[in-house]
NUTI-149684 format. One record per atom (N, C-alpha, C): residue number from 1; residue in three letters; atom name; x, y, z. Coordinates in steps of 0.1 Angstrom, whole numbers, padded with zeros to 4 digits. Layout:
BEGIN
+-----+--------+-------+-------+-------+-------+
! num ! residu ! atome !  east ! north !    up !
+-----+--------+-------+-------+-------+-------+
! NUM !    ALA !    CA !     X !     Y !     Z !
...
+-----+--------+-------+-------+-------+-------+
***
This chain:
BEGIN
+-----+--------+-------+-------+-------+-------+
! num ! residu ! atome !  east ! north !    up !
+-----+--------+-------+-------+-------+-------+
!   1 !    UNK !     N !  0095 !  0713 !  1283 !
!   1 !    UNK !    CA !  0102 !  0725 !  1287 !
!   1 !    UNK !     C !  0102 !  0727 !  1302 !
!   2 !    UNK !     N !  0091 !  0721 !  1310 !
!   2 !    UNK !    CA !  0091 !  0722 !  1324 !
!   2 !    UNK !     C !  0104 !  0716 !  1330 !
!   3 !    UNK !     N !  0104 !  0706 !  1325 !
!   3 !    UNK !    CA !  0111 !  0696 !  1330 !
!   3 !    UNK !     C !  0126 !  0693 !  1331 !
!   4 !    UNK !     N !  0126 !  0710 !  1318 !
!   4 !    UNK !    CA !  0143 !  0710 !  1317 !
!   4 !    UNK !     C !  0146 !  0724 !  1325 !
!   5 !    UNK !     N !  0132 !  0732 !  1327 !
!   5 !    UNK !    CA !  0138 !  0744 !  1341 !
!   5 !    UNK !     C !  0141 !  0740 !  1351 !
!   6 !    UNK !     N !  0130 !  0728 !  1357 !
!   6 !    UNK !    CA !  0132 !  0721 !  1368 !
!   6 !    UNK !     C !  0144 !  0714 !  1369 !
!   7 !    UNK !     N !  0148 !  0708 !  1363 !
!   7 !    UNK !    CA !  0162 !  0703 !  1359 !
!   7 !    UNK !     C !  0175 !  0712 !  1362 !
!   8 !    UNK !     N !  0174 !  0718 !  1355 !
!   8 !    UNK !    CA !  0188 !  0729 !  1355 !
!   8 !    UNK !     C !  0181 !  0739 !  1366 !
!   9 !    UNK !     N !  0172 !  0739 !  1377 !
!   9 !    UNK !    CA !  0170 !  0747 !  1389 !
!   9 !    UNK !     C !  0175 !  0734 !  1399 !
!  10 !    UNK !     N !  0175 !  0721 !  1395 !
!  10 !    UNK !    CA !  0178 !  0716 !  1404 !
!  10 !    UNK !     C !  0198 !  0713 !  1405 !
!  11 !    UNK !     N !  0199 !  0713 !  1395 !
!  11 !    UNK !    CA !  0215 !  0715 !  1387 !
!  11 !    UNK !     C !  0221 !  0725 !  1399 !
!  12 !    UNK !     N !  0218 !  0736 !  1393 !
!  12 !    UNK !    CA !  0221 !  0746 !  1405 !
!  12 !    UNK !     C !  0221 !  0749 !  1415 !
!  13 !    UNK !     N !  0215 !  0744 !  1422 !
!  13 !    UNK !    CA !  0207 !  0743 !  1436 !
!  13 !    UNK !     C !  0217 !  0732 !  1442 !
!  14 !    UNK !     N !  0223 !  0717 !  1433 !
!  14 !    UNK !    CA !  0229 !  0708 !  1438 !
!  14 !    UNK !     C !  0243 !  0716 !  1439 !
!  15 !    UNK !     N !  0244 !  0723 !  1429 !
!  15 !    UNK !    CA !  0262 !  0730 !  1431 !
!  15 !    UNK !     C !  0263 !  0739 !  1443 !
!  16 !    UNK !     N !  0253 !  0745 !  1445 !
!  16 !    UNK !    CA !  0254 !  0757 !  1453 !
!  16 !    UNK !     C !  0256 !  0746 !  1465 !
!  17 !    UNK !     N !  0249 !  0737 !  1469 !
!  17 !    UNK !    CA !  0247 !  0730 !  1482 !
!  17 !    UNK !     C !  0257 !  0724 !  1484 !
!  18 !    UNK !     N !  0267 !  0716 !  1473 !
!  18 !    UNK !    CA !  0276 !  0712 !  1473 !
!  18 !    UNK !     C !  0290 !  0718 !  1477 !
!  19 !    UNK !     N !  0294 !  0731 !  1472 !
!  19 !    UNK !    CA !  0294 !  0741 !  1476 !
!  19 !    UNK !     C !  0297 !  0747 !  1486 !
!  20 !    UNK !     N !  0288 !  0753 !  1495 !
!  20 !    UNK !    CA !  0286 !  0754 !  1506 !
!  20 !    UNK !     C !  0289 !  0742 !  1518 !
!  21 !    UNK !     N !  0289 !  0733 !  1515 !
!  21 !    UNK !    CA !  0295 !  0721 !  1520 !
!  21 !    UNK !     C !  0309 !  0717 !  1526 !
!  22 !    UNK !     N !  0314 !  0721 !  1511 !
!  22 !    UNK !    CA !  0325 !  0716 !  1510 !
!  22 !    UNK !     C !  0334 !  0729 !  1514 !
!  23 !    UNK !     N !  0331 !  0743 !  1514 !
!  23 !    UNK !    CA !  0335 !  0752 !  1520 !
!  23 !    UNK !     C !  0336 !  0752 !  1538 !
!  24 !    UNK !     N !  0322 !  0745 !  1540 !
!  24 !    UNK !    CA !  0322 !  0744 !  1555 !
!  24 !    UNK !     C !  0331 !  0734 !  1561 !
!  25 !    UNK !     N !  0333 !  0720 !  1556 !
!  25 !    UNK !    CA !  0339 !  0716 !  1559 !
!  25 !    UNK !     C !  0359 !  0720 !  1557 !
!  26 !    UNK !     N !  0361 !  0723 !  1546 !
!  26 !    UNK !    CA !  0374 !  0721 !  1545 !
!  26 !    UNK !     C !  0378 !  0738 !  1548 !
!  27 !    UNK !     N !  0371 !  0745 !  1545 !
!  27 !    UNK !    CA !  0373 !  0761 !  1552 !
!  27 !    UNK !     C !  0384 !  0768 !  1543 !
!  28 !    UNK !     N !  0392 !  0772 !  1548 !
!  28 !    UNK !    CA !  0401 !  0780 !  1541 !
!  28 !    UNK !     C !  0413 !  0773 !  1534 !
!  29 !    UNK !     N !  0412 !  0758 !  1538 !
!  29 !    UNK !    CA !  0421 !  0749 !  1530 !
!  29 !    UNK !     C !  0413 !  0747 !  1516 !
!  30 !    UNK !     N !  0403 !  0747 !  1513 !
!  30 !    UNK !    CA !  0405 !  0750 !  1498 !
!  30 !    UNK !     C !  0407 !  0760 !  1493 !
!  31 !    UNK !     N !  0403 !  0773 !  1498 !
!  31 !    UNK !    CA !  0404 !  0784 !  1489 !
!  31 !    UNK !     C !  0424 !  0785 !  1485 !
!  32 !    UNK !     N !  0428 !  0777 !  1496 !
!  32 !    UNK !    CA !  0440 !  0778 !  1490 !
!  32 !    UNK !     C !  0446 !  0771 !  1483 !
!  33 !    UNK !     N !  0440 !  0758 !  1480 !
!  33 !    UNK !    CA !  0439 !  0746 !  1469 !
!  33 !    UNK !     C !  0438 !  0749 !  1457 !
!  34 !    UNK !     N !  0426 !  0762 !  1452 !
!  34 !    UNK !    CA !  0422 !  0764 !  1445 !
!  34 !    UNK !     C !  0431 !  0775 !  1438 !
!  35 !    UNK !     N !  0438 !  0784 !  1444 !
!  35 !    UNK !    CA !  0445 !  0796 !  1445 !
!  35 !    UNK !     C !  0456 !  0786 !  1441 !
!  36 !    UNK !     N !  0462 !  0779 !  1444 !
!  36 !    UNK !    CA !  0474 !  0771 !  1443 !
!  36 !    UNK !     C !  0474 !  0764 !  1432 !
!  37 !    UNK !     N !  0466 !  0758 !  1427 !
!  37 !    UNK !    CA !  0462 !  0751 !  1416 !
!  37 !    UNK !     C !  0459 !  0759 !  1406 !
!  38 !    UNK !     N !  0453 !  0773 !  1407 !
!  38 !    UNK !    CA !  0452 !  0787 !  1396 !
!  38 !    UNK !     C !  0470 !  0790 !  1391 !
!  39 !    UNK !     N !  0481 !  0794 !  1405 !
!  39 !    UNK !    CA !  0490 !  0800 !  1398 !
!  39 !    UNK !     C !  0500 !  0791 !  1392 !
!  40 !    UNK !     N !  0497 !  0773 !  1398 !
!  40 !    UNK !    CA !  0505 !  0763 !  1388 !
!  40 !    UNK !     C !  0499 !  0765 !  1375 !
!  41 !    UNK !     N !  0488 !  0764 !  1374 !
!  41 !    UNK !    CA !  0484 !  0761 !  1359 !
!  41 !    UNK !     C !  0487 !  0772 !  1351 !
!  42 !    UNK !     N !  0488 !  0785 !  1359 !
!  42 !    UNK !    CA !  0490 !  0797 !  1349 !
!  42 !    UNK !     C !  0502 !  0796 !  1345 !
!  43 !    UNK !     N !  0517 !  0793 !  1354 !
!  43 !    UNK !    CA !  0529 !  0793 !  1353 !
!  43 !    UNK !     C !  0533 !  0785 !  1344 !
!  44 !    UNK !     N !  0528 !  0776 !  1340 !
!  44 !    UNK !    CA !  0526 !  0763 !  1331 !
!  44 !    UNK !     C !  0520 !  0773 !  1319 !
!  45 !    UNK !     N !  0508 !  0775 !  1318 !
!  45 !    UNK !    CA !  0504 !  0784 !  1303 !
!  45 !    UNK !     C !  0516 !  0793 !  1302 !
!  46 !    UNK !     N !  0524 !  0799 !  1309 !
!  46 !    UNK !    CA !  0531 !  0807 !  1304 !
!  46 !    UNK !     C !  0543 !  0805 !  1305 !
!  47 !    UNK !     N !  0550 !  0794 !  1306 !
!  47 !    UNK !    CA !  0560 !  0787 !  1304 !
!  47 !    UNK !     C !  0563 !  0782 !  1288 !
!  48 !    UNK !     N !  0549 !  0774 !  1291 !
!  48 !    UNK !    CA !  0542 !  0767 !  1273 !
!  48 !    UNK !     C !  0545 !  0783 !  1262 !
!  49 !    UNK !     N !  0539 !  0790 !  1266 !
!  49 !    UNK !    CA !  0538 !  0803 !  1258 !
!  49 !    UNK !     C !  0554 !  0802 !  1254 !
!  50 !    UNK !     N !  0560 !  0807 !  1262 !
!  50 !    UNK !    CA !  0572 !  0814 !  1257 !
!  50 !    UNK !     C !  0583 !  0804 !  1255 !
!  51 !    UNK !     N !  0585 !  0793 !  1258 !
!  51 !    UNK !    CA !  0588 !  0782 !  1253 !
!  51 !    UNK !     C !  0583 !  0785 !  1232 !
!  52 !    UNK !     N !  0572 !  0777 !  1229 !
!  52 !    UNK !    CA !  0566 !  0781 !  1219 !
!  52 !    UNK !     C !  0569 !  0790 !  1211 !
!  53 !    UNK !     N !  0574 !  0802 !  1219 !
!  53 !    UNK !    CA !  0576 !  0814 !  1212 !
!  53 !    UNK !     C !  0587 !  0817 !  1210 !
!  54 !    UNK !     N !  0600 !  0813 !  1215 !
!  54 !    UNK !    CA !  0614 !  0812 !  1211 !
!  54 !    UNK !     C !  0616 !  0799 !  1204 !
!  55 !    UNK !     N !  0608 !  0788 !  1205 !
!  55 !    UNK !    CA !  0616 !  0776 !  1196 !
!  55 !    UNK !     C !  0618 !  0780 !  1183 !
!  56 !    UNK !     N !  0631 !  0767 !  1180 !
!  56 !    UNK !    CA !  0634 !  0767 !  1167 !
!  56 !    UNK !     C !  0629 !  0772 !  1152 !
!  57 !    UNK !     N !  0633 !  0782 !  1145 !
!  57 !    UNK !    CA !  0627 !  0786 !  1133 !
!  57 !    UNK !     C !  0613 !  0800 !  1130 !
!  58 !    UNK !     N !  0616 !  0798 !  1146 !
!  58 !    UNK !    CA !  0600 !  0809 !  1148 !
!  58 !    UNK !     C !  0607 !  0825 !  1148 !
!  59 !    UNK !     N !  0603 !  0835 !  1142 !
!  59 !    UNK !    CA !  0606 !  0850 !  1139 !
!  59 !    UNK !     C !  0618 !  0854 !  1152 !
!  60 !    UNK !     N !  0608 !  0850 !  1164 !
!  60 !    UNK !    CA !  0618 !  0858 !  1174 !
!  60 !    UNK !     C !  0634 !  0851 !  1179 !
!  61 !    UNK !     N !  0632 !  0836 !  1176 !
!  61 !    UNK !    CA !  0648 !  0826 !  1173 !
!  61 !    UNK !     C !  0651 !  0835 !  1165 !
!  62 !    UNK !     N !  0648 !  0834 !  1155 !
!  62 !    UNK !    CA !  0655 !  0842 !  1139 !
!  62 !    UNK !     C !  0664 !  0856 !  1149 !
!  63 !    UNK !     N !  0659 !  0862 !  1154 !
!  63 !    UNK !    CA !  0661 !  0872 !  1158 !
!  63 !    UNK !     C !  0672 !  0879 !  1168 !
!  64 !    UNK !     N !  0670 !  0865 !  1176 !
!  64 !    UNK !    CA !  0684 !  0860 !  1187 !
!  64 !    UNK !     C !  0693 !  0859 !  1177 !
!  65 !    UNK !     N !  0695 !  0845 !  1169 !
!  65 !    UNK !    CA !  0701 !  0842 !  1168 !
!  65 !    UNK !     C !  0711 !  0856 !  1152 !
!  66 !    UNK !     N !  0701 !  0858 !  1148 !
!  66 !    UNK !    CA !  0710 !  0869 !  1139 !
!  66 !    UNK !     C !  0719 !  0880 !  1149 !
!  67 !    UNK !     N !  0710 !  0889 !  1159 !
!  67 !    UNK !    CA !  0718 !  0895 !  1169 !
!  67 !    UNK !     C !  0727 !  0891 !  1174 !
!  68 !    UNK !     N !  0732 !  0878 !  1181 !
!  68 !    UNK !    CA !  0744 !  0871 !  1187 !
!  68 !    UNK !     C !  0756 !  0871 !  1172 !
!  69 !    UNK !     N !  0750 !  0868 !  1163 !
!  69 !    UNK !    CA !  0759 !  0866 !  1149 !
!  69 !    UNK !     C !  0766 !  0882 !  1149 !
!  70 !    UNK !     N !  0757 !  0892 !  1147 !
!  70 !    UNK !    CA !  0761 !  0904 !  1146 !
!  70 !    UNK !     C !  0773 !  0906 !  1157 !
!  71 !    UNK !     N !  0764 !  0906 !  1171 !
!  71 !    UNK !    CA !  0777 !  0907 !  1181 !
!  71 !    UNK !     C !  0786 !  0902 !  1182 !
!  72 !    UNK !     N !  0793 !  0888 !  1176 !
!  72 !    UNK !    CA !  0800 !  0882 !  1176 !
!  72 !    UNK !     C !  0812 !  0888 !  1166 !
!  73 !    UNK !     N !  0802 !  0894 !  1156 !
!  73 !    UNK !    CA !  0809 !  0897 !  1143 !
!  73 !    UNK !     C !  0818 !  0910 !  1150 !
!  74 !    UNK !     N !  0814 !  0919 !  1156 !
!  74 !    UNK !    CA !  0816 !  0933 !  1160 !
!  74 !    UNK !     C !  0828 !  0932 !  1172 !
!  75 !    UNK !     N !  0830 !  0921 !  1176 !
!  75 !    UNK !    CA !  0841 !  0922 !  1188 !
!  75 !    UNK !     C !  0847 !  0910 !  1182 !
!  76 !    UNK !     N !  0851 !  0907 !  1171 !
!  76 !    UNK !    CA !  0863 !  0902 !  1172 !
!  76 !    UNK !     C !  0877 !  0906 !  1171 !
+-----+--------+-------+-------+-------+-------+
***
């Protein structure tokens, strides 16, 4: 049991140092790295989302595509 506090206090102790490091050195170029890399990957989840959520056969297609049919119907 010692051996796994000491462990996981040294775990943490290596990130924080690492960390701090790597902040010092690259400075405000990562935080923008990191910030840049957050709103790609979000834009990407919510691309995927709504992609997903209009494809083929799914409630809300069904839904387009009945509407367009109606409209179509109504102005000819």
């Amino acid at each position: 049991m010692g051996k796994a506090v000491a462990f996981l206090a040294a775990l943490i102790a290596g990130v924080i140092v690492v960390g701090w490091v790597a902040s010092s050195l690259l400075g405000g170029f990562l935080y923008y790295l990191i910030v840049g890399a957050l709103v790609v990957g979000g834009g990407t989840y919510v691309y995927g989302r709504i992609k997903r959520s209009v494809a083929p056969g799914t409630r809300t297609q069904r839904r387009i595509e009945a509407a367009a049919k109606t409209y179509r119907m109504r102005n000819r």
